[in-house]
N, C-alpha and C positions, 0 to 999 in steps of 0.2 A: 466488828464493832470499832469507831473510832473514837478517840481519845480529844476531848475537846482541850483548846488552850488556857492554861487558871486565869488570863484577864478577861476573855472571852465570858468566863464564867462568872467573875464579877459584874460584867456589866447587863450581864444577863441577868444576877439577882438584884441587881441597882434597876433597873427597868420594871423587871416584878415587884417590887419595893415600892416605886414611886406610883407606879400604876395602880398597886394595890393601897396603899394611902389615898390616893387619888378617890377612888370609883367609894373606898368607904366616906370621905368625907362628902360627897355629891351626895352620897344617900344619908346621910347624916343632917347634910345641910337643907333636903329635901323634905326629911321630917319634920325638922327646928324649925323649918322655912326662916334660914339663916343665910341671907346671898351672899355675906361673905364669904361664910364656909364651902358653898356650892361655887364662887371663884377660886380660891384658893385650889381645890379638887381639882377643877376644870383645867388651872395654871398646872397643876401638879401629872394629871394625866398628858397635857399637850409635851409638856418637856420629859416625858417618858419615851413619846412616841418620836420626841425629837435624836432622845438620845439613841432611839435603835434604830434608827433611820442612816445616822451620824457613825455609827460604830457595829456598822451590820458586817461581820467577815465577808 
């Protein structure tokens, strides 16, 4: 078993954070039929995927 590293592991619940803020505001905003809300999601998902793109060990 290996021991991950504690920033590693931050950024790892910073990406499930944003991503899951993300994907619930899309369906949020898809109910409301709210376009903002379904941008903001959209904004909020892209820079999740930017950030574990950016900060993948």
């Amino acid at each position: 078993m290996t021991t991950d590293w504690l920033p590693d592991r931050g950024i790892r619940r910073a990406v499930l954070a944003l991503g899951a803020a993300g994907v619930s505001m899309i369906a949020t905003g898809a109910v409301l039929e709210a376009r903002w809300l379904l941008g903001i999601g959209v904004w909020a998902v892209i820079t999740a995927m930017t950030v574990e793109l950016v900060y993948r060990p």
